[in-house]
mmCIF file of the N, C-alpha and C atoms, coordinates in Angstrom:
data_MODEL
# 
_entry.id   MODEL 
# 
loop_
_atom_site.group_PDB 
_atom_site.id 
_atom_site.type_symbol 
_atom_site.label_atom_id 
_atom_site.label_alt_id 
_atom_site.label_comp_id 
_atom_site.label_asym_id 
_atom_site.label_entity_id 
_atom_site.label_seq_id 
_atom_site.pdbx_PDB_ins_code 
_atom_site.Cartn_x 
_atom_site.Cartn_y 
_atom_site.Cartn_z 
_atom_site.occupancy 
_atom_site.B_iso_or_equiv 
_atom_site.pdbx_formal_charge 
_atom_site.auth_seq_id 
_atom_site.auth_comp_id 
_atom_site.auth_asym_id 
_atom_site.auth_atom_id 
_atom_site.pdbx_PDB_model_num 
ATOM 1   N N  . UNK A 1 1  ? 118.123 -0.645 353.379 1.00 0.00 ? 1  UNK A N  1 
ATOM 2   C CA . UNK A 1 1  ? 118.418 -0.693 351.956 1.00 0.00 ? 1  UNK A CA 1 
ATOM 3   C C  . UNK A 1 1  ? 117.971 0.604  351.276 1.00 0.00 ? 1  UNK A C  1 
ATOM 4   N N  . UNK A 1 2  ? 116.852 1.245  351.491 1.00 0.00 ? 2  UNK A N  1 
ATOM 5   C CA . UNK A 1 2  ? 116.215 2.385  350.685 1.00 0.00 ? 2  UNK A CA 1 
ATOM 6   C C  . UNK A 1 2  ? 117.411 3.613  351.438 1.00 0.00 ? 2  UNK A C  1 
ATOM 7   N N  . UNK A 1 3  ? 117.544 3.728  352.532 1.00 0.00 ? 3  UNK A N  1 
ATOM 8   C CA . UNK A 1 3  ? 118.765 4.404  352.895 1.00 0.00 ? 3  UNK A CA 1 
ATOM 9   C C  . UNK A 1 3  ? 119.803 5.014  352.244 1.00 0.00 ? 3  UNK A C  1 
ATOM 10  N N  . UNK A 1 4  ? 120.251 3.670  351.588 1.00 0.00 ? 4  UNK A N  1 
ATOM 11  C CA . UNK A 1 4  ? 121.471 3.429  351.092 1.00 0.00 ? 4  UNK A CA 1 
ATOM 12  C C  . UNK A 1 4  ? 121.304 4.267  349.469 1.00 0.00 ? 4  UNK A C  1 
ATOM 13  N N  . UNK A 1 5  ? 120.217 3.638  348.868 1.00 0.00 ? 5  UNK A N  1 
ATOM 14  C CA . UNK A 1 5  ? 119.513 3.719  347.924 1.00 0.00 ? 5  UNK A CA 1 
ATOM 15  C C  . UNK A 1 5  ? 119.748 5.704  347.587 1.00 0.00 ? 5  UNK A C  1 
ATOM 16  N N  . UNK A 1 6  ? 119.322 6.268  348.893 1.00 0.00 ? 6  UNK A N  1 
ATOM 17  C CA . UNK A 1 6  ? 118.773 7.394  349.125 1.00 0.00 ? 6  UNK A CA 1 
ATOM 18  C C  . UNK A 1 6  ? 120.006 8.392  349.054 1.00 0.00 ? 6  UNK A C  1 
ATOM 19  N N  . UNK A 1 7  ? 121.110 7.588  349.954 1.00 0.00 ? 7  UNK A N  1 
ATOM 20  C CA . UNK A 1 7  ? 122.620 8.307  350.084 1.00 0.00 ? 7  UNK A CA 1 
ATOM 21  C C  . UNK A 1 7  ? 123.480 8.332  348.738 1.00 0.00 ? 7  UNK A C  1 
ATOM 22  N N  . UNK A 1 8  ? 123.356 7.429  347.573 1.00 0.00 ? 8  UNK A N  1 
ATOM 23  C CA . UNK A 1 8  ? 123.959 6.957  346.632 1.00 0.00 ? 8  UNK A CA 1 
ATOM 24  C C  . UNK A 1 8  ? 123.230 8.011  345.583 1.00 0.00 ? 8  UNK A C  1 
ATOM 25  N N  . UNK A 1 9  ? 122.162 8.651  345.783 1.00 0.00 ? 9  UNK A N  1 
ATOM 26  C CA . UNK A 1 9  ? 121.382 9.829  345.319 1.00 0.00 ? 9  UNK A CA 1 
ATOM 27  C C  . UNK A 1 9  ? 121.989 11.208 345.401 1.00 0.00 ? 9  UNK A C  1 
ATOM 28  N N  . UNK A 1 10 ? 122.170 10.945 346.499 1.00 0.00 ? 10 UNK A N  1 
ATOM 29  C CA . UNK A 1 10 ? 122.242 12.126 347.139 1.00 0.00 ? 10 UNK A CA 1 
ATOM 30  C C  . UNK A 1 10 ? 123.870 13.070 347.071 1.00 0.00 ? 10 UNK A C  1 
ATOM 31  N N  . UNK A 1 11 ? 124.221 11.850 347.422 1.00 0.00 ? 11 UNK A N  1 
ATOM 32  C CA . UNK A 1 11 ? 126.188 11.544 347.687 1.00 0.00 ? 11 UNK A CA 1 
ATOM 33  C C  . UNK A 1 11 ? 126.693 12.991 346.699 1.00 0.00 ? 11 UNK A C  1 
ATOM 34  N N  . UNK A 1 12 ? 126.156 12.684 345.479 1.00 0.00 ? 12 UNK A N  1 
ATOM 35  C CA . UNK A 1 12 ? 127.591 13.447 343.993 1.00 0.00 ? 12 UNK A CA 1 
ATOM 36  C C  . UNK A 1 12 ? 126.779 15.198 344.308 1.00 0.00 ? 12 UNK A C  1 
ATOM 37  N N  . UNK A 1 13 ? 125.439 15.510 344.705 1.00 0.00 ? 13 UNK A N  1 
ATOM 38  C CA . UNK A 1 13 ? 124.552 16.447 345.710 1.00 0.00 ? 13 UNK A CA 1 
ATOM 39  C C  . UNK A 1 13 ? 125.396 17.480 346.285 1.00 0.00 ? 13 UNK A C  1 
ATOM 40  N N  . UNK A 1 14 ? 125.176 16.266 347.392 1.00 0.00 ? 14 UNK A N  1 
ATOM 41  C CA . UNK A 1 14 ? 125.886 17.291 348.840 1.00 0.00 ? 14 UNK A CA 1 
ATOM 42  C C  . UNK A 1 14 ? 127.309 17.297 348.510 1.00 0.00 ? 14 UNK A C  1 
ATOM 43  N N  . UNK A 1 15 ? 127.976 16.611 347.658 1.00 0.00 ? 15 UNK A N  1 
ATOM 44  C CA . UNK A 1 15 ? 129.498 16.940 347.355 1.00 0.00 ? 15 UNK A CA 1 
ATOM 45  C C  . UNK A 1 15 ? 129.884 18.270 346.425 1.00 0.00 ? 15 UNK A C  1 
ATOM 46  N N  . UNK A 1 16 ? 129.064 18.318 345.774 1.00 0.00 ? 16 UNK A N  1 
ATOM 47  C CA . UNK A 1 16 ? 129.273 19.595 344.640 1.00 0.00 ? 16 UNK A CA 1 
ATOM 48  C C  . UNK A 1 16 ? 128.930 20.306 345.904 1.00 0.00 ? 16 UNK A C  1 
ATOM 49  N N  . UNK A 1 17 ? 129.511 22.131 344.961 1.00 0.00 ? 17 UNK A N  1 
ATOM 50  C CA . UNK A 1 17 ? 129.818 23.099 345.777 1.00 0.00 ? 17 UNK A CA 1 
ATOM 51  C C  . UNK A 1 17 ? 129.275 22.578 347.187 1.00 0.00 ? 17 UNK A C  1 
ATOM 52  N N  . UNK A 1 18 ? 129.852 22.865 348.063 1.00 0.00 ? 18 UNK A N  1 
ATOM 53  C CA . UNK A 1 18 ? 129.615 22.936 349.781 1.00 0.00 ? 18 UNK A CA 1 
ATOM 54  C C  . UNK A 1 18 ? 128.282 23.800 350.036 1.00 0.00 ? 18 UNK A C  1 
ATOM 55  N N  . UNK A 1 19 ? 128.152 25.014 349.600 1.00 0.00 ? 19 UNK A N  1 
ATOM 56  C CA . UNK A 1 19 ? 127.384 25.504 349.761 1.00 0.00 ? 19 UNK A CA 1 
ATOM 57  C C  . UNK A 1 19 ? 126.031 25.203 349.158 1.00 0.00 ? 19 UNK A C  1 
ATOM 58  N N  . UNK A 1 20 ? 125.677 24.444 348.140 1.00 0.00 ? 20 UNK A N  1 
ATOM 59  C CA . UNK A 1 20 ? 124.768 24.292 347.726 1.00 0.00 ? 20 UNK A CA 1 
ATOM 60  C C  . UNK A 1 20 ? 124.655 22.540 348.538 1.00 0.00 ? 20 UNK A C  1 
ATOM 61  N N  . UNK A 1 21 ? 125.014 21.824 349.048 1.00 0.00 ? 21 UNK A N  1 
ATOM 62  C CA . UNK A 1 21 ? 124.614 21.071 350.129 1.00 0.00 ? 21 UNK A CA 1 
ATOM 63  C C  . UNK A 1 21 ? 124.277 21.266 351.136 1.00 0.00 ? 21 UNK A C  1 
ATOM 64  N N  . UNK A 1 22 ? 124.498 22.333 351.884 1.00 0.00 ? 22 UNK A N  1 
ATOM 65  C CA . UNK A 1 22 ? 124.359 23.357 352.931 1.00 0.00 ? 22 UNK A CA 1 
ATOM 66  C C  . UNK A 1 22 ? 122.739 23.115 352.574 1.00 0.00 ? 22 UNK A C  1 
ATOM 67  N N  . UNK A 1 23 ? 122.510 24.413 351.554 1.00 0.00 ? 23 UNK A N  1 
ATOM 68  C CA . UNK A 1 23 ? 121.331 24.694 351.318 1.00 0.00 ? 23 UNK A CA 1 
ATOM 69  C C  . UNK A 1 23 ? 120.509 23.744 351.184 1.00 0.00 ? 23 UNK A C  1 
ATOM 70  N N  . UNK A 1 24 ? 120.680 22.467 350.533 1.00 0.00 ? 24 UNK A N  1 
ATOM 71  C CA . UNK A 1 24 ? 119.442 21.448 350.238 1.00 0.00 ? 24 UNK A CA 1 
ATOM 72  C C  . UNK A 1 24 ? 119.361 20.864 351.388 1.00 0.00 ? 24 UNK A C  1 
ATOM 73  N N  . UNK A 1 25 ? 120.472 20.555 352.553 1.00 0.00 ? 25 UNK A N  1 
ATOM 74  C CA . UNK A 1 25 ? 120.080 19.736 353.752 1.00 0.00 ? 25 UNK A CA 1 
ATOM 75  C C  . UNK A 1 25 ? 118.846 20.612 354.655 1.00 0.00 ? 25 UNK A C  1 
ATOM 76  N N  . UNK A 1 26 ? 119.462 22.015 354.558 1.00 0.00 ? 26 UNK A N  1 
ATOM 77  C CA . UNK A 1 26 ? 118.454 23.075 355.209 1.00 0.00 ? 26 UNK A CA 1 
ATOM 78  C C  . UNK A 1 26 ? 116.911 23.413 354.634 1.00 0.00 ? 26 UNK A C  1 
ATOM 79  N N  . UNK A 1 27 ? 117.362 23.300 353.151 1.00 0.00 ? 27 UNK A N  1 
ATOM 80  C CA . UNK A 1 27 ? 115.462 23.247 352.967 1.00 0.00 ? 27 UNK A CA 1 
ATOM 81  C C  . UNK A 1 27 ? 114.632 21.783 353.259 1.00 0.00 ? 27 UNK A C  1 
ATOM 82  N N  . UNK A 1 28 ? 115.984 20.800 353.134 1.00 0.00 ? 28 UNK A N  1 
ATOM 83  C CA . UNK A 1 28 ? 114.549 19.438 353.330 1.00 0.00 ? 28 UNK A CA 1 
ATOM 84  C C  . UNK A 1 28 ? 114.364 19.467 354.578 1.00 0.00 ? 28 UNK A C  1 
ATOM 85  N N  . UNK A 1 29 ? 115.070 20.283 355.936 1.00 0.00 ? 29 UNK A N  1 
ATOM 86  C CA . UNK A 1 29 ? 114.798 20.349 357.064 1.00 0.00 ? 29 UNK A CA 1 
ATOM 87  C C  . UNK A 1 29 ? 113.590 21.217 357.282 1.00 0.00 ? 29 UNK A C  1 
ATOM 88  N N  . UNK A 1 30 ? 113.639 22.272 356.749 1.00 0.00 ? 30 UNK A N  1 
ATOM 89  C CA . UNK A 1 30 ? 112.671 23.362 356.956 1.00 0.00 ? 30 UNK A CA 1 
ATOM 90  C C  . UNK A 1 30 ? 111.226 23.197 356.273 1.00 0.00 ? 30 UNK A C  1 
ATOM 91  N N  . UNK A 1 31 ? 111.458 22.007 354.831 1.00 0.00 ? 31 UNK A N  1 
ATOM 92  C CA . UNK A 1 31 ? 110.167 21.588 354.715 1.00 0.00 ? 31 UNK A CA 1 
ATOM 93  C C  . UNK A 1 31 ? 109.258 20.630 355.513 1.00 0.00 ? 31 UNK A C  1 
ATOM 94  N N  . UNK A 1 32 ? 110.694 19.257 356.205 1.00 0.00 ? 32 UNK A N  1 
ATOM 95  C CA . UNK A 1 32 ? 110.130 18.348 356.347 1.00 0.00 ? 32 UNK A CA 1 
ATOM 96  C C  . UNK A 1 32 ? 109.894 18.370 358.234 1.00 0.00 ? 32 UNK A C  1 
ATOM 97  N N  . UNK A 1 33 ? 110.601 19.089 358.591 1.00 0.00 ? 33 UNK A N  1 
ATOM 98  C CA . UNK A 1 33 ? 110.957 18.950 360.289 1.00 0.00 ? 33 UNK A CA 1 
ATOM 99  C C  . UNK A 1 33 ? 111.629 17.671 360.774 1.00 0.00 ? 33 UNK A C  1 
ATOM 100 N N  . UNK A 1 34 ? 112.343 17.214 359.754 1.00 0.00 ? 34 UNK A N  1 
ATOM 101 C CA . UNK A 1 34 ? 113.749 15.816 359.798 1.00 0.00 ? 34 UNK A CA 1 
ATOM 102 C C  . UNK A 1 34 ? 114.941 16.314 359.136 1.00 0.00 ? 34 UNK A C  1 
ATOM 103 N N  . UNK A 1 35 ? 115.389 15.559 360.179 1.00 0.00 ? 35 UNK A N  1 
ATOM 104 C CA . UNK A 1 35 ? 117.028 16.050 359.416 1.00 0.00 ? 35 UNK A CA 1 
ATOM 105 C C  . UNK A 1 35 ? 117.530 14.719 357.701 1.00 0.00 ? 35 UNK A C  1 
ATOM 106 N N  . UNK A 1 36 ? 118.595 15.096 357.048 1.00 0.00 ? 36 UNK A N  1 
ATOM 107 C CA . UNK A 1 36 ? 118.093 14.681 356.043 1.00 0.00 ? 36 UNK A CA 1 
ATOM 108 C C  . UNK A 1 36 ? 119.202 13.466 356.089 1.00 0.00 ? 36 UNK A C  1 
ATOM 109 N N  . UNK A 1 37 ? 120.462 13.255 356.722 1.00 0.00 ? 37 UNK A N  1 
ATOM 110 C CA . UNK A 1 37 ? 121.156 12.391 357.320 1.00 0.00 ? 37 UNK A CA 1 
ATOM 111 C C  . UNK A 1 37 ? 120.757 11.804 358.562 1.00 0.00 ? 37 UNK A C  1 
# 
């Protein structure tokens, strides 16, 4: 459920420009050492 919660956040995000989803999947990787999907 928090998942879901998390994707429904995220979703309108990673849809604007391509490139700026790019970038946020890559910094929460590089902060967190998890991928963010």
């Amino acid at each position: 459920m928090l998942a879901e919660q998390l994707i429904g956040l995220l979703e309108p995000v990673l849809r604007a420009p391509p490139e700026f989803g790019s970038w946020l999947a890559y910094q929460y990787f590089t902060d967190t050492d998890h991928f963010l999907v």
